[in-house]
N, CA and C atoms as a LAMMPS dump frame, in Angstrom:
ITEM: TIMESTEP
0
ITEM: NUMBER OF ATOMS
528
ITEM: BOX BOUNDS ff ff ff
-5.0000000000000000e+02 5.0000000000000000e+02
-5.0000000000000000e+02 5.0000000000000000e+02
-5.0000000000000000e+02 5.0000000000000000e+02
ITEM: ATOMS id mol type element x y z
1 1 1 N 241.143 228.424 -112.513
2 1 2 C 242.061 229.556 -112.484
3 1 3 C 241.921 230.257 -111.139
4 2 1 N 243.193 230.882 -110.699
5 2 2 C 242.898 230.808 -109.296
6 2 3 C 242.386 232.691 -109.239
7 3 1 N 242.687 233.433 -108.133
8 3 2 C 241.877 234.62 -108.312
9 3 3 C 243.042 235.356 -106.821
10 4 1 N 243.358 236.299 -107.53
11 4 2 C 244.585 237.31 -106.804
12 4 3 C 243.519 238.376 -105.919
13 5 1 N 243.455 237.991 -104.483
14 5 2 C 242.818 238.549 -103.848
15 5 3 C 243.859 239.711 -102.885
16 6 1 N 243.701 240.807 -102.806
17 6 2 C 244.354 242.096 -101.552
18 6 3 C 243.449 242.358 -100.953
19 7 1 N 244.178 241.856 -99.349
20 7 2 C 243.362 241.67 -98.333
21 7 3 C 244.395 242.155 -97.287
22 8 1 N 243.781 243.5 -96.357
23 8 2 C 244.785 243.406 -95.394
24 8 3 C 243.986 244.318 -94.138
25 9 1 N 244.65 244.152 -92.501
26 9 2 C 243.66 245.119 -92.175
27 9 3 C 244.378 246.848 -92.223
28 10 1 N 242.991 247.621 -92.362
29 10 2 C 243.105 249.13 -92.499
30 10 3 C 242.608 250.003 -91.578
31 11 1 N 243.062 250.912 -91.156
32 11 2 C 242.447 252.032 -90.199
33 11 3 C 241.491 252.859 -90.894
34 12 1 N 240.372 253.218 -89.848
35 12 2 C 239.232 254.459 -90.779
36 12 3 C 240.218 255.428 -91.455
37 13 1 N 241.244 255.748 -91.456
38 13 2 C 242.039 257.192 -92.435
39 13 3 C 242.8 256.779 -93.172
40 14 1 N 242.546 255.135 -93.596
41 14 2 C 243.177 254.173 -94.363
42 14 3 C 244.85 253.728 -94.375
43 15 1 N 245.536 253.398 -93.453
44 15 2 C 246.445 252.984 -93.272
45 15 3 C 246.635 251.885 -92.532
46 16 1 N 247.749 251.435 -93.209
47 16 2 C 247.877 249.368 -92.487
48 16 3 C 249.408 249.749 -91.89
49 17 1 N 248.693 249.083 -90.59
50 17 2 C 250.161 248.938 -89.728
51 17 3 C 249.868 248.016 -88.842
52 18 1 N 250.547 246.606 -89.34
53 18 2 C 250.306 245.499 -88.585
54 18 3 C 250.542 245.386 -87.166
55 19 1 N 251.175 246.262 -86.755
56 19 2 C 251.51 246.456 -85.218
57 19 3 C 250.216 247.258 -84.613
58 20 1 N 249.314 247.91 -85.254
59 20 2 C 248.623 248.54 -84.498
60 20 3 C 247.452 247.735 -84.398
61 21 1 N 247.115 246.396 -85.036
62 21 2 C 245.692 245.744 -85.039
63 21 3 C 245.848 244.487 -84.342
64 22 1 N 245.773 244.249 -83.318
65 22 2 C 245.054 242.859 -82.765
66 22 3 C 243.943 242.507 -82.822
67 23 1 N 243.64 241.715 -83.565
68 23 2 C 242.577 240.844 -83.998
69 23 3 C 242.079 240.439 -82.324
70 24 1 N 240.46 240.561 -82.586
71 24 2 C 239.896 240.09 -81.25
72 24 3 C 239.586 238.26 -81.691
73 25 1 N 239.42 237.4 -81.025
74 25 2 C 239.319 235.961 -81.113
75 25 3 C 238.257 235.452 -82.347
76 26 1 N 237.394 236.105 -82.188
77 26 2 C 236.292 236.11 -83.202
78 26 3 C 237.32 236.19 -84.599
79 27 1 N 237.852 237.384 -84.944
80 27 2 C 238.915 237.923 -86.273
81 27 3 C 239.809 237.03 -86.058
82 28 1 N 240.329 236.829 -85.076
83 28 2 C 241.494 235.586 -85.524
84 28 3 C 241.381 234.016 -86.091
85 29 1 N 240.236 233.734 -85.446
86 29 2 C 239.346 232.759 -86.218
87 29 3 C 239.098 233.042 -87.783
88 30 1 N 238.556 234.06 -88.056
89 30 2 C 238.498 234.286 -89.481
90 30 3 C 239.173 234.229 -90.31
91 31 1 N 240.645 234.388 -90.017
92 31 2 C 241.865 234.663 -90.464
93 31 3 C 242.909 233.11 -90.858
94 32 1 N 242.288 232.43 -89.194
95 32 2 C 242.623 230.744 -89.791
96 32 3 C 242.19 230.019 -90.892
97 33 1 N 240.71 230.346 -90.861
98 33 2 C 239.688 229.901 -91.468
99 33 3 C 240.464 230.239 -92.777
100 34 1 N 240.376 231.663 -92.906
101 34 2 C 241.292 232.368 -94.348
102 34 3 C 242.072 231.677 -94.752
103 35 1 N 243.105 231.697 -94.077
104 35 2 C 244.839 230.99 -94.547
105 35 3 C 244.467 229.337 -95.443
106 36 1 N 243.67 228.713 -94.296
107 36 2 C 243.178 227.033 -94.788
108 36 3 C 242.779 227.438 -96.194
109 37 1 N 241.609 228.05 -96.148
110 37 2 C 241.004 227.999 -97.565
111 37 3 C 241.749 228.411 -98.925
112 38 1 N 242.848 229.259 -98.395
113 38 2 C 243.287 229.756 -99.885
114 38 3 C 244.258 228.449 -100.435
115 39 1 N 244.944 229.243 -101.88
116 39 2 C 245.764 228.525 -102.412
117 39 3 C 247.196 229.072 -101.952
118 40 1 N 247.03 230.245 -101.363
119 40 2 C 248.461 230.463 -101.237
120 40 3 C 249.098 231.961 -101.038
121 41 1 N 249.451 232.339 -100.435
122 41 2 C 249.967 233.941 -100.303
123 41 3 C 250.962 234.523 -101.496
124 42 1 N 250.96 235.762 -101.569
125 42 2 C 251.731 236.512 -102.255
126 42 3 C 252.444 237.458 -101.863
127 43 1 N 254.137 237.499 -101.387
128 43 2 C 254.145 238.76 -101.122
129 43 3 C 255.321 239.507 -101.508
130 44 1 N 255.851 240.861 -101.299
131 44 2 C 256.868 241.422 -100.899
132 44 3 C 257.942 240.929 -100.304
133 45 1 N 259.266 241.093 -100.15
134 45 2 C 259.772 241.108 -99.298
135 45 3 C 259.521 241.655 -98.131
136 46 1 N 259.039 242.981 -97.141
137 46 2 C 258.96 243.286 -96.287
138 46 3 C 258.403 242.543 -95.391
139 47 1 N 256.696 242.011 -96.267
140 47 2 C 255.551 241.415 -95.345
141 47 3 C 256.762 240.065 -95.635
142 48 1 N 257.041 238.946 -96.121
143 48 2 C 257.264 237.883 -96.369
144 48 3 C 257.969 237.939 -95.397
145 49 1 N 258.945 239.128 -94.476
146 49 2 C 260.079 238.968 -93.009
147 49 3 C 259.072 238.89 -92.695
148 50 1 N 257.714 239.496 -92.32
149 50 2 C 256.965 240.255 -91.461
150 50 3 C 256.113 238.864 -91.027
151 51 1 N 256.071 238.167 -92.037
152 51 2 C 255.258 237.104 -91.9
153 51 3 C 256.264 235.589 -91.607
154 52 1 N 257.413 235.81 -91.733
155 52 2 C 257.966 234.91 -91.338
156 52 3 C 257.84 234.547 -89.608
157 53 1 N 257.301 235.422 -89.15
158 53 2 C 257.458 234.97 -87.568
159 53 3 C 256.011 233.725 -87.588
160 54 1 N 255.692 233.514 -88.219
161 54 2 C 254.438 232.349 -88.481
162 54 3 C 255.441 230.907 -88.383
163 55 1 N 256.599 230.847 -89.257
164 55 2 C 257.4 229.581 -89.736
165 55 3 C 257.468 228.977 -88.588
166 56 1 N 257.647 229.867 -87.298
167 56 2 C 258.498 229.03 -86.385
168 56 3 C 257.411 227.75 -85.699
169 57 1 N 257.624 228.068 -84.357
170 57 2 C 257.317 227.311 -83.197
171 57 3 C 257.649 227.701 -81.724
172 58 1 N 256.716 228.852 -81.168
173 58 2 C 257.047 229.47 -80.223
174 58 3 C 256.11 228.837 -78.811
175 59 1 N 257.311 229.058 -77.792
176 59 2 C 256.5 228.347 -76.545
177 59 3 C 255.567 229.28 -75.721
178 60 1 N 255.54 230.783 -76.237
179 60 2 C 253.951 231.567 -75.827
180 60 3 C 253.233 231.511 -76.505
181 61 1 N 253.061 231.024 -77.505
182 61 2 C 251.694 230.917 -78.218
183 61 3 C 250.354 230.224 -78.05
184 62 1 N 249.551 230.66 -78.164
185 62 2 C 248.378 229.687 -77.443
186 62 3 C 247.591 228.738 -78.868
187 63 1 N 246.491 227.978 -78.353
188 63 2 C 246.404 226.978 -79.715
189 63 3 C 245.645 227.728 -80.392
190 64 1 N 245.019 228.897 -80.502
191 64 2 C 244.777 229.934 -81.809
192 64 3 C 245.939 229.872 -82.835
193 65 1 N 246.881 230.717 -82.129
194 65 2 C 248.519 230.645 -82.878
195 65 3 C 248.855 229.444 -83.55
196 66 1 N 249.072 228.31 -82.755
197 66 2 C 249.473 227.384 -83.392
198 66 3 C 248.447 226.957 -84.541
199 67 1 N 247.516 227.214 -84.204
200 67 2 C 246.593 226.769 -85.584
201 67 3 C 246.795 227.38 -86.806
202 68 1 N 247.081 228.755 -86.287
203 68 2 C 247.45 229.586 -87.698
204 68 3 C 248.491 229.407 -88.17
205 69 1 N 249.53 229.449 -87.258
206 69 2 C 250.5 228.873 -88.316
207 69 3 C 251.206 227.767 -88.518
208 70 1 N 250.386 226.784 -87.924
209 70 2 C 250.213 225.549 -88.927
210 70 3 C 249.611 225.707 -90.429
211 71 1 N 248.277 226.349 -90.051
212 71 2 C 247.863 226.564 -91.541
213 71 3 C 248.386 227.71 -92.656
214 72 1 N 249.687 228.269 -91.601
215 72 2 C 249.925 229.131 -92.797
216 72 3 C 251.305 228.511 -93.662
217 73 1 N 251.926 227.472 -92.149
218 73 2 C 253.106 226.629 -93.112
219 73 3 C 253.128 225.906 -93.961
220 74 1 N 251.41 225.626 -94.349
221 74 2 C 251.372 224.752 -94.716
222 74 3 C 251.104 225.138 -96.382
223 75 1 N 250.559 226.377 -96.567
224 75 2 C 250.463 227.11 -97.541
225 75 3 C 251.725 227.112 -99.026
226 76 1 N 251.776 227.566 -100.028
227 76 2 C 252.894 227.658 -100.5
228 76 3 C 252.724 229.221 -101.145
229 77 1 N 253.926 229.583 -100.482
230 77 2 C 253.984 231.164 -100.845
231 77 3 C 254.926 231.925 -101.68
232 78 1 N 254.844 232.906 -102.589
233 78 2 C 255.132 233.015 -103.316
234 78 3 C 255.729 234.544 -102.949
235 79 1 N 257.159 235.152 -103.308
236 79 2 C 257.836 235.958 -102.92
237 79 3 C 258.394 236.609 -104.094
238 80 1 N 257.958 237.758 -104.203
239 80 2 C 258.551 238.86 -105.179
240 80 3 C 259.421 239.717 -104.437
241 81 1 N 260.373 239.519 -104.956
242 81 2 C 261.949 240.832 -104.331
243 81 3 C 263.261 240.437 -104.953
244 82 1 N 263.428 241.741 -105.483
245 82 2 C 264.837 242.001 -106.167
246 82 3 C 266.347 241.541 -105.422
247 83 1 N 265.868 241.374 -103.754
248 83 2 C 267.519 241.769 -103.29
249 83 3 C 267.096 239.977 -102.348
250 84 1 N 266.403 239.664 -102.606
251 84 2 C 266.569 238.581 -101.01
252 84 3 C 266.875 237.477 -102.283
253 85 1 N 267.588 236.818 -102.041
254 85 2 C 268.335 235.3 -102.432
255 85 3 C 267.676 234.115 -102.474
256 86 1 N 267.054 233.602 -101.153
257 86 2 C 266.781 232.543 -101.084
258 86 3 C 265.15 232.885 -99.83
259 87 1 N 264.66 232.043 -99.655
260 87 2 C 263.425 232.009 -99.057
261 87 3 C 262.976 230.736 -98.122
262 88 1 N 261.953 230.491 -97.134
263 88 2 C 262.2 229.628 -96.485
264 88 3 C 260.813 228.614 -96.813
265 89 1 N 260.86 227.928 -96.117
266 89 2 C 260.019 226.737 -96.677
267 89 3 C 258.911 226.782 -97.008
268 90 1 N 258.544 225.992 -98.293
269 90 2 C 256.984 226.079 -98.776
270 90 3 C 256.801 227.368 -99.148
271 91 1 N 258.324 228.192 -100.007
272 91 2 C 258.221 229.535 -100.306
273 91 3 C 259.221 229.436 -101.765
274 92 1 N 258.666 230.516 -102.371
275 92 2 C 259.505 230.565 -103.804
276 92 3 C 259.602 231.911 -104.726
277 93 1 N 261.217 231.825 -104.838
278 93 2 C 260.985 233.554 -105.611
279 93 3 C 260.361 233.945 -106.486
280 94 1 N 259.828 234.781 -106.788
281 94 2 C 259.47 235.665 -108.234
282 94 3 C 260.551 236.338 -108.768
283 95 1 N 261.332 236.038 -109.68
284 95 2 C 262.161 237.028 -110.583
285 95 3 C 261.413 237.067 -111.863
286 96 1 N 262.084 238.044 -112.41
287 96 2 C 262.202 238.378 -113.694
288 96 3 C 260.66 239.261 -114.581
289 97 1 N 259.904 238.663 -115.142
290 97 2 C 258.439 239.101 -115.412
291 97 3 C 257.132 239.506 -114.793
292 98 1 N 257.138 240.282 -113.81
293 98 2 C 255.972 240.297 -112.787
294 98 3 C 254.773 239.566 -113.208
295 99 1 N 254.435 240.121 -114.545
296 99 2 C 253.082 239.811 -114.878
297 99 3 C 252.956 238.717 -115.504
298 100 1 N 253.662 237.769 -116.343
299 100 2 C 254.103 236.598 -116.608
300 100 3 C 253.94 235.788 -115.945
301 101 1 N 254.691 236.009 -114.609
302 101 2 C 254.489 235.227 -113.156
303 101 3 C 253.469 234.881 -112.799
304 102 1 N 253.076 236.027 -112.607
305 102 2 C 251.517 236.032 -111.851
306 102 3 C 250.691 235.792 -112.432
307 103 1 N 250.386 235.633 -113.94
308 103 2 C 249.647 235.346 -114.909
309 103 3 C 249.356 233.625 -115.044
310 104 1 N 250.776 233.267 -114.519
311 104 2 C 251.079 231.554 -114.68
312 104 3 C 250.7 230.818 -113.489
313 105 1 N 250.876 231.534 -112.401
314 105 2 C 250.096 230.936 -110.972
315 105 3 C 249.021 231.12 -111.334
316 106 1 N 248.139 232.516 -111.661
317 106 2 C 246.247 231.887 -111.435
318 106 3 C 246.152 231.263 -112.394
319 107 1 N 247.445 230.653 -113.635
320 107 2 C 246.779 229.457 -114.194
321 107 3 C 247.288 228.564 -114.17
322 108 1 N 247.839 228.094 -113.097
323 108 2 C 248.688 226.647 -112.461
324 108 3 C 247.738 226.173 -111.532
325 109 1 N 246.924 227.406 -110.622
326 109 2 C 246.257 227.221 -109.23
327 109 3 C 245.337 227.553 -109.218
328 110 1 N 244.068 227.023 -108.437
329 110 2 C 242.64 226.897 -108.544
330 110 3 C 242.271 227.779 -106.864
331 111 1 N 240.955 228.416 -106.62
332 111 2 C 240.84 229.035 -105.77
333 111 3 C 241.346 230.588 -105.242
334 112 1 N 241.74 231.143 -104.192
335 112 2 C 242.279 232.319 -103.918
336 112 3 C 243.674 232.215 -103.928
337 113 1 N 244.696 233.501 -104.097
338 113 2 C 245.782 233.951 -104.156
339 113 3 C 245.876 235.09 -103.297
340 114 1 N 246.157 234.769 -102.224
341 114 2 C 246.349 236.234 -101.09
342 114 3 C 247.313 236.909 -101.46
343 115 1 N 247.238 238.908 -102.353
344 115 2 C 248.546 239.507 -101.812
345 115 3 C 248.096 240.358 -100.785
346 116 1 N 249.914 240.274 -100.279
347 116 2 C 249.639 241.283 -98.634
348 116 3 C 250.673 242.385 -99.297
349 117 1 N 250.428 243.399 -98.376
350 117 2 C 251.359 244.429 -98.673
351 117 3 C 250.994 245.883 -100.26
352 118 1 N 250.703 246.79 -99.496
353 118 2 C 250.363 247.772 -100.304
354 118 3 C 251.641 247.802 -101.921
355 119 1 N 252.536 248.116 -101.582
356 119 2 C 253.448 247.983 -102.802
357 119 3 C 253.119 247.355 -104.287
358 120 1 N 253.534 245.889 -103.368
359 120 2 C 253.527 244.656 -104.162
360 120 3 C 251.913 244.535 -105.172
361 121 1 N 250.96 245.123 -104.087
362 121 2 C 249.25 245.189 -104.663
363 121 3 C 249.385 246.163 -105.684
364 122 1 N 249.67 247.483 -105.422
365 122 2 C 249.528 248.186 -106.432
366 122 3 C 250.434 248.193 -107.536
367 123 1 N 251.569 247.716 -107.649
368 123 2 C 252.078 246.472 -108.793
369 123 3 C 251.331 246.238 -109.538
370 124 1 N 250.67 245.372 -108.453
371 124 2 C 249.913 244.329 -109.592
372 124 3 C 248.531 244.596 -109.833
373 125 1 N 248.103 245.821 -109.15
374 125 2 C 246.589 246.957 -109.601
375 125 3 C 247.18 247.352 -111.125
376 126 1 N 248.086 248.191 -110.822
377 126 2 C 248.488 248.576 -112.256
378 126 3 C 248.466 247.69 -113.742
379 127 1 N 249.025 246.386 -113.217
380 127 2 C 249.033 245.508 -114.161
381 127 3 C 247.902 244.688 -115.029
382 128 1 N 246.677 245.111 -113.651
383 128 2 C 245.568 244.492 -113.668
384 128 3 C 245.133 243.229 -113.633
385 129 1 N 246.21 243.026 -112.302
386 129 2 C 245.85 241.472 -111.998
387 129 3 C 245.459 241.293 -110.479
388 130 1 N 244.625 242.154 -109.728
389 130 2 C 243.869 242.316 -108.759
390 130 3 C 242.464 241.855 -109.242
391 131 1 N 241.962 240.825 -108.366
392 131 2 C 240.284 240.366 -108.977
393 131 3 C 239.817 240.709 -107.837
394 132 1 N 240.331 240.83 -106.535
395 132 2 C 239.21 241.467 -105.512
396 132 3 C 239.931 242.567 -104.788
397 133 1 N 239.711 243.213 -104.037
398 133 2 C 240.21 243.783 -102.755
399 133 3 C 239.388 243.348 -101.643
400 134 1 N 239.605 243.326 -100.61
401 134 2 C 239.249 243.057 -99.071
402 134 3 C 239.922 243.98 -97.938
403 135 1 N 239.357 244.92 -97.573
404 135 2 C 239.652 245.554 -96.696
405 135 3 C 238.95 245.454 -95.113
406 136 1 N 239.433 245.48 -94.102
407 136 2 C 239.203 244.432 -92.871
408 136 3 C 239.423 246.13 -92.074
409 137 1 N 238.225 246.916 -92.444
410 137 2 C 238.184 247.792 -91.638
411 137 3 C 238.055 248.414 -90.085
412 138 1 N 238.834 248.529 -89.268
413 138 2 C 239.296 248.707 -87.817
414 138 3 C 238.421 250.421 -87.283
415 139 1 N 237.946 250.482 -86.391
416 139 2 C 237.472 251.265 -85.889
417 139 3 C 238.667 252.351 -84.712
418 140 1 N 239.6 252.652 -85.476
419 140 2 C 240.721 253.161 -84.944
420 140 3 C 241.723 254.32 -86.159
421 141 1 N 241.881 255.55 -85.873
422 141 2 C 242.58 256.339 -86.494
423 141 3 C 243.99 256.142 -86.272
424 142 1 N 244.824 256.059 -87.401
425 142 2 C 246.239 256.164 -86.7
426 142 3 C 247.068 257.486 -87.163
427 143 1 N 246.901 257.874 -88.449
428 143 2 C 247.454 259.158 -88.971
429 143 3 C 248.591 259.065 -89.252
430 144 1 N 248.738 257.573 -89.228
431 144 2 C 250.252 257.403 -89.838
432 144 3 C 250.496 256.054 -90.324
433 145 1 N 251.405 255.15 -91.042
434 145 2 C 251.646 253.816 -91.487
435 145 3 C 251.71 254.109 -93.267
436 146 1 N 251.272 253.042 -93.518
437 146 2 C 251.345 252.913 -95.042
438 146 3 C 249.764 252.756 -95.65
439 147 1 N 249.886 253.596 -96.477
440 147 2 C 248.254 253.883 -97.177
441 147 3 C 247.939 252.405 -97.55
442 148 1 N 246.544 252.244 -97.556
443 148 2 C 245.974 250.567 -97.98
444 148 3 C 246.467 250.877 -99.434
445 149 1 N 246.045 251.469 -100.224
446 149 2 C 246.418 251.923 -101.55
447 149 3 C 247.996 252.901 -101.911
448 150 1 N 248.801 252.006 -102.463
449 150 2 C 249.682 252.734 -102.701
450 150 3 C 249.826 253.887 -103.941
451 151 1 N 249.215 253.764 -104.366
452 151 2 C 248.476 254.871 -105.643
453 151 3 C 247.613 255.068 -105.649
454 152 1 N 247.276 255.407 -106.959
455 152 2 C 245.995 256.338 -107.328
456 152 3 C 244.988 254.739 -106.834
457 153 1 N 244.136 255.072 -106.863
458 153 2 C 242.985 253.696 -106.617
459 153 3 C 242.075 253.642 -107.626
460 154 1 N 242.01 252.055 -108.165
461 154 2 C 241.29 252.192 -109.197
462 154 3 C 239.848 251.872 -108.964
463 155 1 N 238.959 251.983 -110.334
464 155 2 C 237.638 252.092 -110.075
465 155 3 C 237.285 250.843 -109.148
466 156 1 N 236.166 250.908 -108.313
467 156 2 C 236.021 249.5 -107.546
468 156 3 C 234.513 249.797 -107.43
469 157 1 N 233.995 248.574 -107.355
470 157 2 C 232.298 248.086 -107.201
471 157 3 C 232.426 247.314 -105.715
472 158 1 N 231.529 247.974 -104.843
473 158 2 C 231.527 247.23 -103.587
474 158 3 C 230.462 246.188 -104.093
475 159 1 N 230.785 245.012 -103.568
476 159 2 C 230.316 243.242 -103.501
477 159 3 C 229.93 242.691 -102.537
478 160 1 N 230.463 243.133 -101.06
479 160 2 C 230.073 242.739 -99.927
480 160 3 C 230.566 243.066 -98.786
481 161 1 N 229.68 243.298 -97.823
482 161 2 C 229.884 244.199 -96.3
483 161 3 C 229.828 243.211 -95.598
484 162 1 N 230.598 243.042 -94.736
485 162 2 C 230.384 241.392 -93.462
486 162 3 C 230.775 242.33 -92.023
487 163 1 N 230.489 242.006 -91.352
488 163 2 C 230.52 242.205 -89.652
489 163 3 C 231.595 241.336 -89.391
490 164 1 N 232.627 241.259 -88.96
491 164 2 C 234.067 240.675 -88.173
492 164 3 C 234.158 240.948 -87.001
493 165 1 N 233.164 239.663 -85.814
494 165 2 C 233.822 240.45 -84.791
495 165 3 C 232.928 241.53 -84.107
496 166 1 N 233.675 242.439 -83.18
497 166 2 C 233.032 242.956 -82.681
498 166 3 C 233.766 245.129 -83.108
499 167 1 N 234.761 244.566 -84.081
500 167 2 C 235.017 245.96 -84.31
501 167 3 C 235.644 246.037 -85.933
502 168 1 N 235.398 245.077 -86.469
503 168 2 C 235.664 245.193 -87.828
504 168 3 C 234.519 245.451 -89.024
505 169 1 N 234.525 245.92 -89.901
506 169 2 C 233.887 245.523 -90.956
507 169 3 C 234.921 244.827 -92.102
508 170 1 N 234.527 243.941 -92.74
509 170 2 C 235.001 243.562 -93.981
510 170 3 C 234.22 244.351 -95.185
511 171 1 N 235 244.907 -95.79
512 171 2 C 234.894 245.828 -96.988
513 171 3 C 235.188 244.882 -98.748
514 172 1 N 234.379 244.394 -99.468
515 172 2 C 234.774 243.202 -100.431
516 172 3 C 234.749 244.429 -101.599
517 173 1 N 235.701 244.576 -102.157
518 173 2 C 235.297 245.609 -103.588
519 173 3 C 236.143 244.71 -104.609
520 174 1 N 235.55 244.619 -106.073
521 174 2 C 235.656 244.528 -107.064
522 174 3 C 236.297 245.598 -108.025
523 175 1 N 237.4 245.514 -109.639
524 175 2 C 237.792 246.278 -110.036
525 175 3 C 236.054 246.48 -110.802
526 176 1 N 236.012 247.657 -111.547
527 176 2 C 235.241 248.129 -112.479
528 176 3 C 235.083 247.384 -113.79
């Protein structure tokens, strides 16, 4: 059974704004490493545009990039949203039952289930189908973006502290 992990990076005053974090080489490594190992992403519509710039094949990218998203095309990802139609490769909608859904992937699929995107997480906090959080804590205030937690936050047991790098901590918490 696979295991619905929220993982994203956060600022010390807790807000994610993918534009404000560049991963130093060390973290981007981690992040390849990440993508390979899981079973598969989860997301929103917003992140799922946000993350579509991975699909392509761009001629500035260096072979970090291409590694990642090789390994992220290679992934099969899974897309919850009311208004988008269709989705692009090695991608597939979620309609109808949130929790149904998501209930039937960690038991179709073995290993991790990445969701990205505060929304879509606290969805599925509420529902109680979050088995970890991972927060990829940045040594930078922004005072603005989207809270890591889109609600109230539920009880959590820290599990494990890791060093990322030269300015991250990884934050591993468990529900209660």
């Amino acid at each position: 059974m696979a295991k619905i992990v929220y993982a994203l990076n956060m600022s010390l005053d807790g807000f994610v704004d993918h534009m404000a974090f560049q991963p130093d080489p060390v973290l981007f490594r981690h992040f390849i490493d990440d993508v390979r190992g899981m079973a598969g992403s989860l997301y929103g519509r917003l992140m799922y545009e946000t993350m579509r710039y991975w699909d392509g094949d761009r001629l500035e990218w260096d072979a970090p990039e291409r590694e990642y998203a090789e390994a992220w095309q290679s992934k099969p990802k899974w897309v919850v949203s009311r208004t988008l139609k269709s989705v692009g490769a090695n991608a597939s909608l979620i309609e109808g039952d949130l929790a149904a859904a998501i209930r039937e992937l960690k038991a179709q699929h073995e290993g991790e289930i990445e969701v990205a995107g505060p929304e879509l997480a606290h969805s599925l906090t509420e529902l109680g189908l979050v088995d970890e959080y991972r927060l990829y804590l940045h040594a930078v205030v922004l005072g603005h973006g989207k809270p890591f937690f889109a609600g109230p936050r539920p009880p959590l047991r820290l599990v494990a502290s890791d060093r990322i790098g030269e300015q991250v901590i990884r934050l591993t918490y468990v529900p209660v």
